[in-house]
N, C-alpha and C positions, 0 to 999 in steps of 0.2 A: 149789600151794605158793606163797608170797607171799615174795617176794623183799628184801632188806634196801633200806634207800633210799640211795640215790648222791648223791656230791658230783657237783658242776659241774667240767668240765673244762679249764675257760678263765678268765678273769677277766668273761665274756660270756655266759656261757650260763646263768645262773640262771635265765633264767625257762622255757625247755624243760625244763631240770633240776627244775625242783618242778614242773612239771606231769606230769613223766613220773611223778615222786614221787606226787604224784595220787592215779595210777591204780593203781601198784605199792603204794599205803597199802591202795585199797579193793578190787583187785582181786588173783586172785592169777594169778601168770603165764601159768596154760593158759587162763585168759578171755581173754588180752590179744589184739586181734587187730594184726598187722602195720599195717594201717590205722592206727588210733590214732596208734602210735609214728610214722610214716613225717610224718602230718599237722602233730604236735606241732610236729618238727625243721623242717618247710617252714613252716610261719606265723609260726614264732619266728628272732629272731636277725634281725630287716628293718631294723633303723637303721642310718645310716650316720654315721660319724664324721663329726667336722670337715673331715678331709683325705678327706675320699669314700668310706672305708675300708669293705665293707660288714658289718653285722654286729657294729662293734667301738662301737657304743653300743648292743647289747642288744636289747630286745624291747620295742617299743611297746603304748601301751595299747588302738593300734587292734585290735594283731594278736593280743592277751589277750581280745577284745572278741569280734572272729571267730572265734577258738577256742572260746571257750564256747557259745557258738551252734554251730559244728559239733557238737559233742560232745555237746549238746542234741540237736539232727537225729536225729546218730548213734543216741541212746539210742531216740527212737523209732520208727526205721525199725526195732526188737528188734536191733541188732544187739550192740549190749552192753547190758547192764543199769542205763546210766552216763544223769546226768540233770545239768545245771550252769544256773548263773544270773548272769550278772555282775552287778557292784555298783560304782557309784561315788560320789563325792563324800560328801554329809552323811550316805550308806547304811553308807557305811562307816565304823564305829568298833566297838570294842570292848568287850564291859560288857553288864551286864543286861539281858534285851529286845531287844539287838540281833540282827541276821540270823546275823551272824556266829557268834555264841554260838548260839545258836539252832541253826544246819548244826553245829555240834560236838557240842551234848548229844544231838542224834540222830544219830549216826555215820559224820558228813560230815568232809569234810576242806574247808580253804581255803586257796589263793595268794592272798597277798597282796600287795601291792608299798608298800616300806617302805623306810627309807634304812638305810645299813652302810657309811658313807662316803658312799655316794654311793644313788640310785635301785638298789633290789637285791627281788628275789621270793624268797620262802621260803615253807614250807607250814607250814598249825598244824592238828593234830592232835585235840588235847584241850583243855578245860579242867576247873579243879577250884581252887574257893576260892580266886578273882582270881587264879589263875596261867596259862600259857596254855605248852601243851606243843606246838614248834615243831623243825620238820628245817630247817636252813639249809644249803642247797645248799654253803656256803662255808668248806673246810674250815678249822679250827682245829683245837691241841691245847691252847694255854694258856688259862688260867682269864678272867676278862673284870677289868679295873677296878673294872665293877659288881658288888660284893659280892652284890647280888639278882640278878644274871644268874648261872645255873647252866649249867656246859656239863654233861652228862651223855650218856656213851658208851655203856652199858648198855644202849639201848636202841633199836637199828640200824633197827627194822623198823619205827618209831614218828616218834621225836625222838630231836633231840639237843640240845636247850636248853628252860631252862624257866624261863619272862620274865614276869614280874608284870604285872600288867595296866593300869595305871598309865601305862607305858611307851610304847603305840602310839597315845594317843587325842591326844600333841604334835603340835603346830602347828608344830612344829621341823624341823629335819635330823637331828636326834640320832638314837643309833644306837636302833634297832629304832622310831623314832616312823611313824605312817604321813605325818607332814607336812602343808604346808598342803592343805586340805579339798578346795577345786577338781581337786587332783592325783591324791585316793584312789582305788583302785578295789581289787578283788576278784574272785575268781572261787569263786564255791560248787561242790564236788562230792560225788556221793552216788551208792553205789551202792543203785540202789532195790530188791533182793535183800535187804540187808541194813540198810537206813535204819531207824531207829526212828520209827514212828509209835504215834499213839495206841491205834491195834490192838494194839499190841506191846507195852505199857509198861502197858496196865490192870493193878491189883494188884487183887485178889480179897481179900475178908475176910470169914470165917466166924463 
């Protein structure tokens, strides 16, 4: 059974929160092993404030870095089915051709790390005709400024916003842009049970 996806608990924990999101998108609960979840929560959440504080400036991109690599390991040693690939700088953008798009039309998922105020990870889901269907850890209930930005609650086990594509490939701080280029990264996931490959997707014509 695949489980609906969770907000973040903290003002800090986004990016454990869409990785767990991840897994609970591709996997469904009786695959998950304790492992996984226990790894997530220990790699994430390493930065320390200004005042020393641990944890309360979030999740580096080192330890986004070493996760994905674990999680890769993971997947080979059989113990789940899960396969990841980081991504940084000019790899990541969004749009035609890209990886990114690319791990979504074969039924991958990806954290991102994008700004919401400030540095903030969310997961994206889907895409379809420049829009890009996203779970943001961060709850809200009212509707956004941006007229193109949809919150959409419908849809617990998926997304809950759906952001034109336009939006992430800023050089900004603006909300949902991925920012300056040097900064970007990514983390690809896919469960390869289920990934669409070319094996899967030939169409037959009589």
């Amino acid at each position: 059974m695949k489980n609906p996806l969770h907000y973040q608990l903290s003002e800090y924990d986004c990016g454990p929160t869409a990785m767990l999101n991840g897994m609970s998108y591709l996997f469904s609960r009786e695959e998950i092993p304790p492992e996984v979840i226990r790894n997530i929560m220990l790699y994430c959440l390493d930065c320390y404030s200004a005042e020393g504080v641990p944890g309360k400036s979030g999740t580096s991109t080192a330890a986004m870095m070493f996760l994905s690599n674990w999680l890769n390991g993971f997947g080979r040693i059989g113990q789940l089915s899960v396969s990841s690939r980081y991504l940084s700088g000019r790899n990541v953008y969004v749009g035609k051709g890209g990886e990114i798009n690319d791990a979504l039309c074969h039924g991958g998922a990806v954290v991102v790390r994008l700004f919401y105020d400030e540095p903030h990870y969310v997961l994206l889901t889907g895409e379809e005709e420049g829009k890009i269907r996203m779970f943001d850890p961060y709850y809200r209930d009212e509707p956004f400024g941006q007229e193109d930005i949809i919150l959409d609650m419908l849809h617990p086990f998926s997304y809950n916003r759906i952001v034109p594509e336009y939006y992430f490939n800023r050089e900004t701080e603006d909300i949902y842009a991925l920012g300056p280029i040097e900064g970007r990264e990514a983390v690809l996931l896919f469960n390869e049970e289920t990934r669409l490959t070319e094996d899967k997707t030939i169409e037959y014509f009589i």
